[in-house]
N, C-alpha and C positions, 0 to 999 in steps of 0.2 A: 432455495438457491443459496450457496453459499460463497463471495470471493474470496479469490485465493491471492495473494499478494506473495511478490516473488522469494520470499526469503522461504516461503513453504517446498516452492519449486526447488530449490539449493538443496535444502533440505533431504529431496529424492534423489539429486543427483549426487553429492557429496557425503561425503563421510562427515557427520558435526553433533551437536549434542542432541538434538532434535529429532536426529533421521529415523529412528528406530519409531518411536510414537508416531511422526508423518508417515511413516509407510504404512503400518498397521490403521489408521485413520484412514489413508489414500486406498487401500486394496479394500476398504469394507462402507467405505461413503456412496449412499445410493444416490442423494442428491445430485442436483444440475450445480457442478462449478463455471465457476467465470472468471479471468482475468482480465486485465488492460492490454492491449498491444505494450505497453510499455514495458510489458513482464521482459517483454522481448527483448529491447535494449538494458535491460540491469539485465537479463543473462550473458550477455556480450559483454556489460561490464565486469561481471566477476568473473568469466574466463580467462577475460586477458587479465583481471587481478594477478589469478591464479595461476596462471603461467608466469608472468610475470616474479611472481616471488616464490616461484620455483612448489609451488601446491600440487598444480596439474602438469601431469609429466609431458609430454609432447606426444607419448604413444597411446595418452589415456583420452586427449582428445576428439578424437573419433568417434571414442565411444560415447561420450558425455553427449555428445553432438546427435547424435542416434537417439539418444534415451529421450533429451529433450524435442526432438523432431515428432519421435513417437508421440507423446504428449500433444504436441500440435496438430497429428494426426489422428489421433483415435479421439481426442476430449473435445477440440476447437473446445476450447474454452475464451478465445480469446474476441473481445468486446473493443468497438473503436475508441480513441480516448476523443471525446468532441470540446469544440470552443467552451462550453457551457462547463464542461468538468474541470478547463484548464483556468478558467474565472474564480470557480469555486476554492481549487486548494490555494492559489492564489490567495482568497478572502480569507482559508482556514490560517495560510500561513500570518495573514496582517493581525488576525484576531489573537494568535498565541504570539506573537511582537509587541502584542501591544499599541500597533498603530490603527484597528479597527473599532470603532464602539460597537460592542457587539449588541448595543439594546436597540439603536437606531439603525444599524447595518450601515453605517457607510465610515466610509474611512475620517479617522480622527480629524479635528481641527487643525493640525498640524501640519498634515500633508493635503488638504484641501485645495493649496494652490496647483499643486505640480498633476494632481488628477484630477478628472472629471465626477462625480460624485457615481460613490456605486452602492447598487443593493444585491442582498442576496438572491440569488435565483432559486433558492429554497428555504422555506425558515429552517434556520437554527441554533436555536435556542440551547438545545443541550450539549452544542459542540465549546459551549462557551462555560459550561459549567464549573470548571477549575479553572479558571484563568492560568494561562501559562504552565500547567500540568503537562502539556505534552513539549516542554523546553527539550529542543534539540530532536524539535521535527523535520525530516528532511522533504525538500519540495518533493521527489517520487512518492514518499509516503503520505503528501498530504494528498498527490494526482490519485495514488491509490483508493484513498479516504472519500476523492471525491467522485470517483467510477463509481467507485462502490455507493453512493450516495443518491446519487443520479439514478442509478439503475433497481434500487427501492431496496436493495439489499439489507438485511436484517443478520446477516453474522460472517466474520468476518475469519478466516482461517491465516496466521502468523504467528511464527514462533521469533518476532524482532520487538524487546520489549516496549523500544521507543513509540513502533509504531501499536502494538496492544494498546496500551497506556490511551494515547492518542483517537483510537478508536473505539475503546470503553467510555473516552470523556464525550464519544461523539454517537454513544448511545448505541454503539452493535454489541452484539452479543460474540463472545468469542471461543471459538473451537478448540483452541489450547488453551488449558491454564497456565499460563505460564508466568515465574515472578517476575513484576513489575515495580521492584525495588531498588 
């Protein structure tokens, strides 16, 4: 099983550096993919991006909409995002902030009064292994990190280097090589 995180998705529907490799990848992957419901709302979000700043023309919408329906129809790949995942990238984000002790899992001395004391709901030890290696993680990519986690997932398909980076420091294996410089 491998997740797929939405920048894969863009990927097939857009024209970008990527798209040529993710389709060739996409047309010949026998595996079971999975996303987050979440895929869902970041596609919504970069349509309107893209309309928005004049990307997606107004006649090409339709069809982009079609492409990724298909998707939704033929693959259901798509996995609910639960309490338990929405704690975790939470945690993933306090730990690359630096407001998490990642040895003891709960949140620093610091912020002890304002929260109630928390622990991991899974060990993870190798999400911590560069401290601050994944600077400039976005909460969607940590939600992704943490489906993907939850759900025992062992590789990880994105071509967005924040989130590769991010997801090699938290011990999946990754589908694209892609630079992470």
């Amino acid at each position: 099983m491998v997740y797929v995180d939405t920048s894969v998705w863009m990927a097939l529907l857009f024209p970008e550096v990527h798209s040529s490799s993710v389709a060739a990848w996409f047309s010949s992957e026998g595996r079971r993919l999975v996303s987050a419901d979440w895929s869902r709302v970041e596609f919504e979000s970069v349509l309107a991006f893209k309309r928005r700043s004049g990307q997606l023309p107004v006649e090409r919408e339709a069809e982009v909409r079609d492409a990724f329906g298909r998707i939704d129809r033929e693959l259901s790949p798509w996995v609910p995002v639960t309490r338990t995942a929405m704690r975790l990238a939470a945690e993933m984000l306090a730990v690359w902030c630096g407001r998490l002790d990642a040895a003891a899992g709960t949140l620093a001395e610091s912020d002890q009064s304002a929260v109630p004391e928390t622990k991991f709901p899974f060990p993870m030890p190798e999400l911590l292994s560069a401290p601050n290696a994944a600077a400039g993680l976005r909460s969607g990519d940590a939600l992704h990190l943490a489906v993907a986690r939850e759900l025992g997932v062992r590789e990880l398909a994105t071509v967005d280097r924040v989130q590769a980076r991010a997801a090699s420091d938290a011990g999946l294996a990754l589908t694209f090589p892609i630079a992470m410089d």
